[in-house]
N, C-alpha and C positions, 0 to 999 in steps of 0.2 A: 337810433338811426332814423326812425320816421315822426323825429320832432322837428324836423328840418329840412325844408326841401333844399335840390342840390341847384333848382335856379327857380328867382322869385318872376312875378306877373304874372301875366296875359300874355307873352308872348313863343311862340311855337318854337320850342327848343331847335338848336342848331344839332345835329349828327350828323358825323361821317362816319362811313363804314366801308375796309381797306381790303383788299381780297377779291379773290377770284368771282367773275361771271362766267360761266358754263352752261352748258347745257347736256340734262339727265337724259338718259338714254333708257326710258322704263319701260315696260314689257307693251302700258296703256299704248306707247308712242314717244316722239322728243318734248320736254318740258324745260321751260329756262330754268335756269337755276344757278347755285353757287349760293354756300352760306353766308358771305359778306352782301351778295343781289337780294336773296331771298328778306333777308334782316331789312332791307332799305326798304324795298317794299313795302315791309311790315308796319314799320317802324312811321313812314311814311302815312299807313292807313291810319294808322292811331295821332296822328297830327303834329309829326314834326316835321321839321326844314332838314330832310336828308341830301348830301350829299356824299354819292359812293365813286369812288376811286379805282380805277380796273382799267384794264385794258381788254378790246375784242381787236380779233382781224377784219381784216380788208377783205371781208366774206360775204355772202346770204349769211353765215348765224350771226355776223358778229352787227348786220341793219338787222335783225328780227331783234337782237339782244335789244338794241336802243330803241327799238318801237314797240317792245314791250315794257321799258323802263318808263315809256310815257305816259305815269302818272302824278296827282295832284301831290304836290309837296316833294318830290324826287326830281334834284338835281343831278345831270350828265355831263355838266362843265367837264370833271374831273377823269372821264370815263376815255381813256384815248383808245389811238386805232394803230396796229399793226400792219408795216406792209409785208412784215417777215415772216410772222408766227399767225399760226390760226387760233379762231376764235374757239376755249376750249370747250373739250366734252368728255363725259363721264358717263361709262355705264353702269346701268344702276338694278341688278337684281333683286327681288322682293324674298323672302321668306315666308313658311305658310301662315308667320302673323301679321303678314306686310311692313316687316322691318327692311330696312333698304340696305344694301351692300354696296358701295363702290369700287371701279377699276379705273384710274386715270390716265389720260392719254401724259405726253411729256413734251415738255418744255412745248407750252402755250403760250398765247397773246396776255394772260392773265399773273402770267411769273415776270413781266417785265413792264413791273410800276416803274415808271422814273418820276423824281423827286424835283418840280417847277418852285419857281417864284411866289407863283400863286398858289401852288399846294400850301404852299409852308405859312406864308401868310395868312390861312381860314387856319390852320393849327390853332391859336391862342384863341380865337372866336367859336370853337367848338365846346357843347355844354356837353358832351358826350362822344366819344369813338371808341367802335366796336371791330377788332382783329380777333385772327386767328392764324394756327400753328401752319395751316396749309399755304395758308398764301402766302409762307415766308419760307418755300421750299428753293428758291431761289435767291443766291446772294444781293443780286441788286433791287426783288423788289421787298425784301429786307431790310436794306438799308435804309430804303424809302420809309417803311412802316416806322422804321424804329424813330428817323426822324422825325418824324408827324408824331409822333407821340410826345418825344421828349421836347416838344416846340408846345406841347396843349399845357395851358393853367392848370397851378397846382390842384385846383376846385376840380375839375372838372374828373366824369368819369372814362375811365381806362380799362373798357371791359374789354376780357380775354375770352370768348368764347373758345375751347378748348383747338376742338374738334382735330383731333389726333387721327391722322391716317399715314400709318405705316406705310411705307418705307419714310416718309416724309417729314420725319422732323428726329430732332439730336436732342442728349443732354444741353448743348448752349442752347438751341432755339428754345426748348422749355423752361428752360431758366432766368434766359433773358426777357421770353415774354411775361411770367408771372413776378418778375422784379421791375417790370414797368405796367402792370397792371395794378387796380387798385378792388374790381370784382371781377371773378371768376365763375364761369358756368361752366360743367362739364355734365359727362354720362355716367350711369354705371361702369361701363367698360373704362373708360377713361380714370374714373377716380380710382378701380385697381392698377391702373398703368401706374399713377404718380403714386399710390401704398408701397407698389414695388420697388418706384423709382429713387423714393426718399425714404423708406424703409420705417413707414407710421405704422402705427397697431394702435389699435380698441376697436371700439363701437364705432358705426357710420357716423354717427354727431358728432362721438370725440375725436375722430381723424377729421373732418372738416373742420372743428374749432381748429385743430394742430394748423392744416393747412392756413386758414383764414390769420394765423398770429405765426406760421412760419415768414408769408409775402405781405405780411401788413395790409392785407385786405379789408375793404368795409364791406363784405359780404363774400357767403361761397350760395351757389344755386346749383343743386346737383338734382339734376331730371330723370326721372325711374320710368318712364315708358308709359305703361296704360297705371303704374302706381302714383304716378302723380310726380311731385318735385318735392324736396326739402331746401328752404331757405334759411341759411348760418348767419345774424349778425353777432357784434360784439353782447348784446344784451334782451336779443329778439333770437326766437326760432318759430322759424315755421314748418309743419307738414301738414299737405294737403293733396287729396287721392281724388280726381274728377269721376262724374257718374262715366260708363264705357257707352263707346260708339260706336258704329260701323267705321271699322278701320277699311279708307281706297289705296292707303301707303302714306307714310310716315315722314316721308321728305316733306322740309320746311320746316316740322313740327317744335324744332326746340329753336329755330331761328325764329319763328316770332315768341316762343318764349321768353327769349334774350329779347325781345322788342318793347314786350310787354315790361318786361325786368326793368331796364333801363327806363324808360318813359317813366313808371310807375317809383323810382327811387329819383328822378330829376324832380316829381312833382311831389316828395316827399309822403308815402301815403306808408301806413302801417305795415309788417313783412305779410302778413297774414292776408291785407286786402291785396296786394301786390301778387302772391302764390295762388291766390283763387282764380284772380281774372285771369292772370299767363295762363294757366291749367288750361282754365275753359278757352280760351284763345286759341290753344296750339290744339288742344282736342277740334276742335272746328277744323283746323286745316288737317288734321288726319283724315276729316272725312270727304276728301276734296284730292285730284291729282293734282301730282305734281307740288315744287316748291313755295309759290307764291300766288297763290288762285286772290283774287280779285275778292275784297275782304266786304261783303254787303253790309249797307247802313244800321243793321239790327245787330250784326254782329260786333262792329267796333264799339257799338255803344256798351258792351258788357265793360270796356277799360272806360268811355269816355265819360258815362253818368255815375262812374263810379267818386270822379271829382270834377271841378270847377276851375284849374289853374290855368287848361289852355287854350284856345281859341280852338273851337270845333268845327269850322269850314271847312270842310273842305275842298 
């Protein structure tokens, strides 16, 4: 897998990323958030041409939401506004290892993607798009996801970030999202959700190979918390355990992992260099509140001097 990048040049990969903008509700205070926002951010820091897809209200959160999306490389074209639904929010309890819990509010600005002209048309121009199970708790911005998916080149990647939150997703959502994805990242919690769901057994590695040759995936990423992440290809595996840090809380932490993921398989780099830099990547943002803290020039540089393929201005 990393004898080949999944797009060639110099120039700044396209991502979108479909799902909910929110805002966490933590103990420190309110912090923006949403795994699909957080991701863009990221994703964005590390030098790509993100566009994310969401809806806010006709609120105060839902101008704070878009005056914090304004950063370098992060498109809002796609970001519309509600005069119905408010912009949502999620409370978010910590644990005493600052692992985060959430409580969602229902039927937000964020469950009613609708599917434009212009959505559908950047489809086939995307070198990557990153969903999740949450933002498709609603039928129609579902339908939207699933079309922007099936509208993207067969090249490109189709990553499913898991992120499972009960009551919120069914047998067809999980099914239909990991039969149109082509990598997968999930948790611990999660990859016992899908052991029960699909009814695998053995070892950690050999239930991810299972998964990874169940949905024809070109990779599974499954993130252990302070043990680091294990990356499944067809012919690569990785495990790798970051040094520990002060943990401020964990939101964000595996959305720029998927950042780093993706970035680092568009620019074709080994699984191994790939799992280190994400590691160290999302450990940085553990030690930081909140979802998407502002990713300083010393920081990003752990993904970007690691290779040469993409324009580093940013």
């Amino acid at each position: 897998m990393s004898s080949q990048a999944f797009i060639t040049g110099s120039a700044r990969p396209i991502i979108a990323s479909l799902g909910e903008i929110l805002w966490d509700l933590l103990p420190s205070g309110r912090r923006f958030g949403g795994a699909p926002a957080n991701f863009a951010c990221h994703a964005a820091a590390l030098g790509a041409e993100v566009y994310l897809v969401s809806r806010v209200g006709d609120d105060p959160l839902g101008q704070q939401a878009c005056e914090v999306l304004q950063r370098p490389g992060l498109a809002t074209r796609f970001v519309g506004q509600s005069d119905r639904f408010a912009t949502g929010q999620v409370q978010v309890t910590l644990d005493k290892e600052g692992v985060a819990h959430y409580a969602f509010g229902e039927e937000e600005a964020w469950d009613h993607l609708e599917s434009t002209e212009a959505l559908m048309q950047m489809a086939p121009r995307v070198a990557a798009v990153c969903f999740g199970t949450l933002g498709q708790r609603q039928s129609v911005a579902q339908r939207t996801i699933h079309r922007f998916l099936d509208a993207t080149a067969e090249r490109a990647l189709r990553v499913l970030d898991l992120n499972l939150r009960p009551p919120y997703y069914n047998d067809a959502t999980l099914r239909e999202s990991l039969n149109r994805a082509n990598v997968l990242k999930l948790n611990t919690e999660e990859l016992k959700a899908l052991v029960r769901r699909y009814q695998l057994s053995g070892e950690m590695i050999e239930v991810l190979h299972r998964l990874r040759d169940l949905f024809s995936l070109h990779c599974v990423a499954l993130t252990r918390g302070p043990d680091g992440a294990v990356l499944v290809a067809a012919e690569e595996l990785s495990d790798y355990r970051p040094a520990p840090v002060p943990v401020e809380d964990t939101v964000g932490a595996g959305d720029m992992y998927t950042a780093a993921l993706v970035m680092g398989l568009l620019r074709g780099d080994p699984l191994d260099e790939i799992n280190r830099y994400a590691c160290q990547l999302a450990a940085y943002v553990c030690t930081q509140s909140g979802g998407a803290p502002l990713l300083p020039e010393h920081v990003a540089e752990v993904f970007l001097r690691a290779g040469d393929t993409f324009d580093r201005e940013q």
